[in-house]
C-alpha positions as CSV (number, residue, x, y, z in Angstrom):
1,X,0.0,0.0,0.0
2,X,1.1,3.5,0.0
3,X,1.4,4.0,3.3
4,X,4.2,1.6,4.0
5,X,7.4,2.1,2.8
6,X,8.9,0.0,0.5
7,X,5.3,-1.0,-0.6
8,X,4.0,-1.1,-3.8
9,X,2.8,2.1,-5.4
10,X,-0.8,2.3,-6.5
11,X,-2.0,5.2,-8.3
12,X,-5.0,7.0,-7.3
13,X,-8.5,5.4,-8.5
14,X,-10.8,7.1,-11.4
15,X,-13.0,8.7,-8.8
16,X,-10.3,9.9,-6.7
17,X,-10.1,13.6,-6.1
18,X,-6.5,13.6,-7.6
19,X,-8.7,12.8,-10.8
20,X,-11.7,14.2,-10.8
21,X,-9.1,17.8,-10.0
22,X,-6.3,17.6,-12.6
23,X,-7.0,19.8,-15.1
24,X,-4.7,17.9,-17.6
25,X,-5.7,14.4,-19.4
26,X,-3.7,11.5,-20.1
27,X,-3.6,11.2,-24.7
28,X,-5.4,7.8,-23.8
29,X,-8.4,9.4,-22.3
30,X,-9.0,11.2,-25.6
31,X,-8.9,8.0,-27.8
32,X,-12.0,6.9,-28.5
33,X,-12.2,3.1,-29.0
34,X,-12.7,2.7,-32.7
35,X,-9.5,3.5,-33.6
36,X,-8.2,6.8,-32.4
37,X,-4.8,5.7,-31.5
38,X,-4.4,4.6,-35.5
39,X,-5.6,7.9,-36.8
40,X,-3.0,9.9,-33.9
41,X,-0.8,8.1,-35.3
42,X,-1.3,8.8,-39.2
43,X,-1.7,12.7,-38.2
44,X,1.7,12.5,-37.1
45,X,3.1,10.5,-39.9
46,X,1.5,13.3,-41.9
47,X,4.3,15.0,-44.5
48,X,4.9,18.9,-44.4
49,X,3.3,20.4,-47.0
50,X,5.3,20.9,-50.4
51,X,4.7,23.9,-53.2
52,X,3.5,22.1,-56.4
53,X,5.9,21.0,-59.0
54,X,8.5,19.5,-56.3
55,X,8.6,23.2,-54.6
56,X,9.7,24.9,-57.8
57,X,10.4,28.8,-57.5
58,X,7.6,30.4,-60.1
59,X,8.5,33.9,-59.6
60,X,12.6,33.4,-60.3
61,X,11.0,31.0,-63.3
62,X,9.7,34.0,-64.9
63,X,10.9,36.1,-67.6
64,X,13.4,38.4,-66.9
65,X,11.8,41.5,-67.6
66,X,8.6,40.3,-66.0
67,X,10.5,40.0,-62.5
68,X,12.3,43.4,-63.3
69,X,9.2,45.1,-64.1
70,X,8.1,43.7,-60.5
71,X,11.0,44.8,-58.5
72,X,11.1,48.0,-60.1
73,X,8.2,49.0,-57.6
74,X,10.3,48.7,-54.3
75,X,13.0,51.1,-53.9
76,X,16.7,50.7,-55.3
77,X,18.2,49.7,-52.7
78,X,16.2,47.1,-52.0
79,X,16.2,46.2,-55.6
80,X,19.8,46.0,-55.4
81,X,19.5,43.6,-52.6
82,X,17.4,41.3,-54.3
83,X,20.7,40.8,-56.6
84,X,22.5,38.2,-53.4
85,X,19.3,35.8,-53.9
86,X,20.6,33.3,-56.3
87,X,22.5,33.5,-59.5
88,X,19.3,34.3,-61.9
89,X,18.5,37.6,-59.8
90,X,22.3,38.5,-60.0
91,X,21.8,41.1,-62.1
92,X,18.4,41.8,-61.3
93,X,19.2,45.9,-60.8
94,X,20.4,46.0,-63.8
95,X,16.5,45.6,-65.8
96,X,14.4,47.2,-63.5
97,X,12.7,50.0,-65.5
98,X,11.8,52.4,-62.9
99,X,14.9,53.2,-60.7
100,X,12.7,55.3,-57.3
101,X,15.4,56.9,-54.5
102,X,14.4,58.8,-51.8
103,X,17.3,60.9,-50.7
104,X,15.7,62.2,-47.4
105,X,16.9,58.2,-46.6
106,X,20.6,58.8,-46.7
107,X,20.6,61.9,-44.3
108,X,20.9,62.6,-40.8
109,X,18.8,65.7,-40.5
110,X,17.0,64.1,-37.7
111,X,20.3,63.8,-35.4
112,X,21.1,67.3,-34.5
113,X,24.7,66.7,-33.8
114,X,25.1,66.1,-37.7
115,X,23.5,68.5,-39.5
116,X,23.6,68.5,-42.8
117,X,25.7,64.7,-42.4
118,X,25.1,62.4,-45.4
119,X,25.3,58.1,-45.4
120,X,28.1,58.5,-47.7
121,X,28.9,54.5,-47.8
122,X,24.9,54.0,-48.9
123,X,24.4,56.5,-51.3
124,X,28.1,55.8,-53.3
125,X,27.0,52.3,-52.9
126,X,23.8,53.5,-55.1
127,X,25.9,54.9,-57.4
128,X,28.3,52.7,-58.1
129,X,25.3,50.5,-58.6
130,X,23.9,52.8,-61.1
131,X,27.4,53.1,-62.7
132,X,27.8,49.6,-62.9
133,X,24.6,49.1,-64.9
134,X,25.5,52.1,-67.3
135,X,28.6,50.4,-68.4
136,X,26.8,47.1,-68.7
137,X,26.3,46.1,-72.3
138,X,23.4,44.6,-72.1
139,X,21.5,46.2,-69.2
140,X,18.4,47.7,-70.0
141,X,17.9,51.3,-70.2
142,X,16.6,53.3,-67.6
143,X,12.7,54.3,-68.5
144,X,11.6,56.8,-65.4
145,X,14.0,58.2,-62.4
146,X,12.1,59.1,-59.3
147,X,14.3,61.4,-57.2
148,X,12.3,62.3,-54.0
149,X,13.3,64.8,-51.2
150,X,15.7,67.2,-53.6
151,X,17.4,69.1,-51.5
152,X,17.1,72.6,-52.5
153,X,17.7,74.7,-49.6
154,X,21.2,75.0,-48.6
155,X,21.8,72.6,-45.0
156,X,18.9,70.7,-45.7
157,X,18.7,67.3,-46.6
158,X,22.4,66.7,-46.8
159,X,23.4,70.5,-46.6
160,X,26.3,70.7,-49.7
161,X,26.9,67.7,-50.3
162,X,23.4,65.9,-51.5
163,X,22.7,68.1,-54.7
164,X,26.5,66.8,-55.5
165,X,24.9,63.2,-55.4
166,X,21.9,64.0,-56.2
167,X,22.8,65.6,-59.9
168,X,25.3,62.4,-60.6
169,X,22.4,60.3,-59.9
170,X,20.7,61.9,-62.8
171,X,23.8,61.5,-64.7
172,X,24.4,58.0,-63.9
173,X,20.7,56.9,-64.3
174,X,20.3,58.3,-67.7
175,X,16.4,58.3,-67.7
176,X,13.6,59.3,-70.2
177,X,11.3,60.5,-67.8
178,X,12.6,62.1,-64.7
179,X,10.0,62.5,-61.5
180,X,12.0,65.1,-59.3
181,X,9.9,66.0,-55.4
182,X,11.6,68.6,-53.4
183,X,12.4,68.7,-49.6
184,X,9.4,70.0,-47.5
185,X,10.7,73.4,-46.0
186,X,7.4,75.4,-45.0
187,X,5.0,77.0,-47.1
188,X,7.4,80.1,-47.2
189,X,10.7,78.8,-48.1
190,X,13.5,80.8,-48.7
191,X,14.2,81.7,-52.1
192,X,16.8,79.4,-53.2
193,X,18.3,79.2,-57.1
194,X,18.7,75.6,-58.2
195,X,19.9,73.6,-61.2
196,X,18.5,70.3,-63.3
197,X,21.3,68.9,-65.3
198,X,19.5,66.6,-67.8
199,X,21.4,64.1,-70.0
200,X,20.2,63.6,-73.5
201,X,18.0,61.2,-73.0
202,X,15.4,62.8,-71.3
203,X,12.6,63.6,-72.8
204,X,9.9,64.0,-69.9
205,X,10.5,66.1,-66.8
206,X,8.0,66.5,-63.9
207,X,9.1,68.5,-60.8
208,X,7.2,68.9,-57.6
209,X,8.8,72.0,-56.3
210,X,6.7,72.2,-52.5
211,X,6.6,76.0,-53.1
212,X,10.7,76.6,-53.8
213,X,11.6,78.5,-56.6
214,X,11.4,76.5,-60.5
215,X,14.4,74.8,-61.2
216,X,16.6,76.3,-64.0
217,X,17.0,73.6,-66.7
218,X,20.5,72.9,-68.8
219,X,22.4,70.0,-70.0
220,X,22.2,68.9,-73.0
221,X,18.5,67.1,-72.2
222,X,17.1,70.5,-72.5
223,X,17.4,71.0,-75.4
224,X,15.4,67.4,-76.5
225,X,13.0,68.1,-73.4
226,X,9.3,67.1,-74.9
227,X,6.9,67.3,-72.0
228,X,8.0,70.0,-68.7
229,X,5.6,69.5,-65.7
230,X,5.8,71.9,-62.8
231,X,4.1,72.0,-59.8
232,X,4.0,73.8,-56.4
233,X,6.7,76.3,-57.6
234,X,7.3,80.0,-58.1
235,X,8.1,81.1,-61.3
236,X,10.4,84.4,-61.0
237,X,11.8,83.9,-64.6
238,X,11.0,81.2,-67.7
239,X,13.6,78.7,-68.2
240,X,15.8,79.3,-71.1
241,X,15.1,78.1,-74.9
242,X,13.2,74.9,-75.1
243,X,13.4,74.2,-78.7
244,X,11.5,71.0,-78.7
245,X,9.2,70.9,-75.9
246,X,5.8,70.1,-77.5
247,X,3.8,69.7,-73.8
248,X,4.0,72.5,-70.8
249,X,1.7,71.6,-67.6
250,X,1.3,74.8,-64.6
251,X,-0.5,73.1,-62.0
252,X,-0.4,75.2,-58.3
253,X,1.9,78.3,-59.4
254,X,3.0,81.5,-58.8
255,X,4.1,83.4,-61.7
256,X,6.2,87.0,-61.0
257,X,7.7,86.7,-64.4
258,X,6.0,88.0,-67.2
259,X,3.6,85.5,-68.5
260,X,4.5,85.8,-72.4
261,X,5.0,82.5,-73.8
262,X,5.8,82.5,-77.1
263,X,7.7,81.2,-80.4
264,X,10.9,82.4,-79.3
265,X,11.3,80.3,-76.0
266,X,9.0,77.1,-77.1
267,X,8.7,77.6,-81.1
268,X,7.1,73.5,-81.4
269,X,4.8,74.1,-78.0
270,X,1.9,72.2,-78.9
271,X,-0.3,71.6,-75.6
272,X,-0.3,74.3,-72.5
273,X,-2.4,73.7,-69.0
274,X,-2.8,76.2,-66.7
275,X,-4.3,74.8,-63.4
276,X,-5.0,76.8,-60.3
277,X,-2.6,79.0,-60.9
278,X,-2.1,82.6,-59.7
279,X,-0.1,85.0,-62.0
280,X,1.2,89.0,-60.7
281,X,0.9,90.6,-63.8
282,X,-1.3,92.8,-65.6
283,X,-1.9,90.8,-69.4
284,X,-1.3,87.7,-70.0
285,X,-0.5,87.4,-73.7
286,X,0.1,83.6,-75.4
287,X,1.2,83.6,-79.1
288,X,2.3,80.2,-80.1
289,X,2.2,79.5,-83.5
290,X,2.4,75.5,-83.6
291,X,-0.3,75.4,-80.1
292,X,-3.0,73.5,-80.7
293,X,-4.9,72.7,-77.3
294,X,-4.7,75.0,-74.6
295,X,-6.3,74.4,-71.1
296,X,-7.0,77.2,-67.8
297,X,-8.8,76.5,-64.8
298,X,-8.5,78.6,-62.1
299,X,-6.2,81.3,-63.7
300,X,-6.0,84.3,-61.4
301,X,-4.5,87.6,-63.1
302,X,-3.9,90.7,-61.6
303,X,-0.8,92.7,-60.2
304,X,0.9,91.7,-56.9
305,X,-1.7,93.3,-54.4
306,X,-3.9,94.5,-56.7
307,X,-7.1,94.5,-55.1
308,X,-9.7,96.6,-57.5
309,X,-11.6,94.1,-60.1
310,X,-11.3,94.2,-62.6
311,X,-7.9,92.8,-62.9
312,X,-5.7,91.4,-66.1
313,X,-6.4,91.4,-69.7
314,X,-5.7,87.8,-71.5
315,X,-4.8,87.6,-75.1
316,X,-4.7,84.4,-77.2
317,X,-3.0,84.4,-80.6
318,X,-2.9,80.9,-81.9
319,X,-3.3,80.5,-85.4
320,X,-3.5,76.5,-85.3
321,X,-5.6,76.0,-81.8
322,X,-8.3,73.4,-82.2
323,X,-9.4,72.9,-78.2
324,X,-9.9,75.7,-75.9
325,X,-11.0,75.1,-72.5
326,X,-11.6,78.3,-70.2
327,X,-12.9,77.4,-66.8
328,X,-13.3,79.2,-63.4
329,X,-14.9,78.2,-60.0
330,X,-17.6,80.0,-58.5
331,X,-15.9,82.8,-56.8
332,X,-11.9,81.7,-57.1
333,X,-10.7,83.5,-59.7
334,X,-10.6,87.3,-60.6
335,X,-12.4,89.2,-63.5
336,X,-10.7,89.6,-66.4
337,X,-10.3,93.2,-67.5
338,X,-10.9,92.0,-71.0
339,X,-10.1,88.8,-73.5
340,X,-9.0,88.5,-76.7
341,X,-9.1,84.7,-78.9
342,X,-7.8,84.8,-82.3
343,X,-8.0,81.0,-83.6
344,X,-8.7,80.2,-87.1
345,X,-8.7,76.8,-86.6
346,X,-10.7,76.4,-83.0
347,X,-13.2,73.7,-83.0
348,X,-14.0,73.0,-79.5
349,X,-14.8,75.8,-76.7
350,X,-15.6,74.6,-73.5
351,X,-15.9,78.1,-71.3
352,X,-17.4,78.1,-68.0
353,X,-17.5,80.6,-64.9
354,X,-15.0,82.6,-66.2
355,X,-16.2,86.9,-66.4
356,X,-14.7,89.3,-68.2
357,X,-15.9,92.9,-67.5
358,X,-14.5,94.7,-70.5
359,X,-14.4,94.0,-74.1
360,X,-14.5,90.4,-75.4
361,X,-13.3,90.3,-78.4
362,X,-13.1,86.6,-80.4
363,X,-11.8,85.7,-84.1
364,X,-12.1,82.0,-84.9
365,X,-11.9,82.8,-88.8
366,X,-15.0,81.0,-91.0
367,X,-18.0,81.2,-89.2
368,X,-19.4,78.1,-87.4
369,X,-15.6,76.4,-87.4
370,X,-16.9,75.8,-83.6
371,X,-18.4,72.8,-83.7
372,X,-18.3,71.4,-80.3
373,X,-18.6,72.9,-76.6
374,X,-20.4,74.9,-74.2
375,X,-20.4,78.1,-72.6
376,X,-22.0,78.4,-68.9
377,X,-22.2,80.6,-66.0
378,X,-23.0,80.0,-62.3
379,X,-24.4,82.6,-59.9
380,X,-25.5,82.3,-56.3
381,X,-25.7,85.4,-53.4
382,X,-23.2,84.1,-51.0
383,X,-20.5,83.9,-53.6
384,X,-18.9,87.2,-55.0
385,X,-20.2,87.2,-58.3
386,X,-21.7,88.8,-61.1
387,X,-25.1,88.8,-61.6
388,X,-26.9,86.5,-64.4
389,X,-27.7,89.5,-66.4
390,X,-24.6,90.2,-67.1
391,X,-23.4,86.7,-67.6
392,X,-26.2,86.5,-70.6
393,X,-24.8,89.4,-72.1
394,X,-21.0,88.1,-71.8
395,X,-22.9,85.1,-73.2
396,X,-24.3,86.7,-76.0
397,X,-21.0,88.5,-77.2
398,X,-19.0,85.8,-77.4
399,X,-21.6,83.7,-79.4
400,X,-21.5,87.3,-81.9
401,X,-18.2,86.6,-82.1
402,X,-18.6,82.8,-83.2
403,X,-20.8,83.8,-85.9
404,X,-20.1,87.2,-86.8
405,X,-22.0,87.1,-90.0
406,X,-25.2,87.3,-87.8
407,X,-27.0,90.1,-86.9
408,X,-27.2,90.0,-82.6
409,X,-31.1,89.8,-83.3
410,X,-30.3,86.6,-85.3
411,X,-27.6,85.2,-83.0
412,X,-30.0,86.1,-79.9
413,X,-32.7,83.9,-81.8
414,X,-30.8,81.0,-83.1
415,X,-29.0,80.6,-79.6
416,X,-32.4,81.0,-77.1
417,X,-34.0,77.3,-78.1
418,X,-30.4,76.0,-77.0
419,X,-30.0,77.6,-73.9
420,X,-30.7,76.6,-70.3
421,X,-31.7,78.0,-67.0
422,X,-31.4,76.2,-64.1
423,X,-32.5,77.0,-60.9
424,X,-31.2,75.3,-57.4
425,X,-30.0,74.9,-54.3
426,X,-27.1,74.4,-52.8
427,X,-25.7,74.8,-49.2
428,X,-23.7,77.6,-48.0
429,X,-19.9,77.4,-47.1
430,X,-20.5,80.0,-44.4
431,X,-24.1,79.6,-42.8
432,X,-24.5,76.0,-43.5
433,X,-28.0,76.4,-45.3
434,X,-29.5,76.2,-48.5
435,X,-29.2,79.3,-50.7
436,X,-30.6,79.6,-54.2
437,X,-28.2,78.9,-57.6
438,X,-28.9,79.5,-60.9
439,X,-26.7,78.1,-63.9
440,X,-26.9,79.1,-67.8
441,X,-25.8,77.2,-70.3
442,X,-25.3,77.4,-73.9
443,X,-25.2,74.1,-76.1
444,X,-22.6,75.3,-78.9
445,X,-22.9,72.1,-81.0
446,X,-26.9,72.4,-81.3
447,X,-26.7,76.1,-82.3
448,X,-24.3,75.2,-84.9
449,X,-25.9,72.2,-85.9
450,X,-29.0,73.9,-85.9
451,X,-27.8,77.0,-88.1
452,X,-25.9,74.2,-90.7
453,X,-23.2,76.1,-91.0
């Protein structure tokens, strides 16, 4: 028993409290009796599962441009990286298409005992990466650079010593499209001149300048430049001669420099945009010869600190523009002192919101070459703008000048069947309720269409 020593040792009965209180269960007591121990068993025996095909790799079985074109979405570095994996990503760096490096990475502007330090074992390690793949001769060429965190400003973002790396980055990638973002420095940074060395093969530039000044472009890639994108940027003077850029976007600028562009500086300009853009001078005169569509929305003339309306004059001499799109949000933009079109050749006005106060004065050459478009006006009391009465008779003169061989009594009548006057209500940014709208519009295709000219 197991009181006596030496005895033999019995283990507690099924009902014993040592039982009934253990909160743990012998394997045994969870077999059931129609085989359970055999199917433990086989669960055990089970094999680890194994990828189909014997565990083949798919991704390093595809193409090689396929897995480059895959990697080029992670950063360079790490694309670099992926070259140690096995002997068919070796030279993996070398294809990828897109080649993305954010220089904010390699400095230490976070650690104020460094200021202005750079990682320069990491970045030279990029570039002799990129250098590498330049003098391979059958690497791939570099499609689109994305340089992010430019340093502009002089001690930021590796003080001196990053727009040195920076610029031979360019150099060394040798890309047709080039996606430069500058450092964040305020919304007030300070005026700082900068350079863009492009190589020959670019071809496509699109800077984000976070309110710095525009970059000045050289190199010999200026001169081949097709398509120039600028963004958040201050335009204090145009870049030089572009001689083949055939596509200029403005998108969220300020423009001190006299806003003239014309054959001398971009002689093949083909396409301008002009988006939410505020520009400090007086006229506004475009005369491209080769231009053929030509977009504003939001454009804001008047002087620096020029407060009484009405504001700029805008003149358009284009003699092959085809599409014109003139558009304004309720209340954003100024009125225009005045506007003068001359296009032979247009055959699509899309003009909305947009009031000029003065003369309007529009030359599209043989009557009824408009064929597509609309013109439109939006008026509401909380919004500063003019009344509908005198959006109908901007209306009315710019439809006399689409068909000048009309009488106004004719144009008046040929245009009323086609236009619309809608009445609605929207809410108010300032109170919160609903206030009255109205919007009129003016189908330009079914006046033409309905004059058969």
């Amino acid at each position: 028993m197991a009181g006596k020593t030496g005895g033999a040792c019995q283990f507690p009965s099924k009902t014993s409290n040592y039982q009934r209180k253990s909160p743990l269960k012998s394997p045994s007591t969870l077999l059931t009796k129609d085989g359970g121990r055999a199917r433990m068993a086989a669960a055990r025996k089970k094999p680890c599962w194994v990828a189909p095909d014997g565990g083949a790799d798919h991704f390093t079985a595809l193409p090689l441009e396929l897995r480059a074109h895959i990697a080029a979405s992670l950063p360079f570095w790490q694309v670099v990286q992926l070259s140690v994996l096995s002997r068919p990503w070796r030279h993996i760096h070398h294809h990828a298409p897109v080649v993305k490096i954010h220089l904010d990475d390699y400095a230490f502007d976070l650690d104020p005992s460094l200021p202005g330090a750079v990682d320069e074992g990491a970045i030279l390690g990029l570039r002799v990466a990129l250098g590498r793949r330049a003098q391979d001769g059958v690497a791939s060429k570099v499609d689109a650079l994305f340089l992010r965190d430019y340093p502009v400003a002089t001690g930021a973002g590796g003080g001196y010593h990053m727009p040195r790396h920076a610029a031979r980055i360019i150099a060394l990638a040798d890309a047709r499209w080039i996606r430069v973002s500058v450092a964040h420095a305020g919304l007030n940074p300070a005026p700082v001149s900068w350079t863009l060395d492009l190589t020959a093969a670019a071809r496509h530039l699109q800077v984000f300048g976070e309110y710095h000044l525009a970059p000045a472009i050289a190199g010999p890639g200026g001169a081949a430049l097709l398509e120039l994108f600028l963004t958040q940027v201050s335009l204090c003077e145009w870049p030089p001669c572009l001689p083949s850029l055939r596509s200029l976007t403005l998108d969220d600028i300020t423009v001190e420099a006299a806003f003239a562009p014309a054959a001398a500086w971009c002689p093949l300009l083909e396409h301008l945009g002009v988006f939410s853009t505020r520009i400090e001078q007086a006229r506004v005169g475009i005369r491209l010869p080769l231009l053929k569509s030509l977009e504003m929305e939001d454009v804001d003339v008047r002087p620096h600190n020029d407060f009484l309306e009405p504001f700029g004059e805008v003149a358009i001499d284009a003699p092959e523009l085809e599409e014109l799109e003139l558009r304004s949000t309720t209340g954003t933009t100024a009125v225009y002192r005045s506007l003068t079109l001359r296009a032979p050749r247009l055959r699509h006005l899309g003009y909305h919101n947009q009031f000029v106060a003065g003369g309007v004065d529009i030359d599209v050459g043989r009557p009824g070459s408009v064929r597509s478009g609309s013109i439109s006006f939006e008026s509401n009391a909380e919004i500063m703008c003019p009344k509908m009465r005198l959006c109908r008779m901007q209306m009315m003169r710019m439809l006399e000048g689409l068909l000048p061989e009309l009488s106004p009594e004719d144009v008046a009548n040929a245009a009323r069947p086609h236009m619309k006057l809608d009445k609605y209500s929207v809410e108010g940014f300032e109170i919160g309720e609903m206030i009255p709208e109205e919007k009129l519009t003016c189908d330009l295709s079914a006046v033409m269409s309905s004059l058969k000219v």
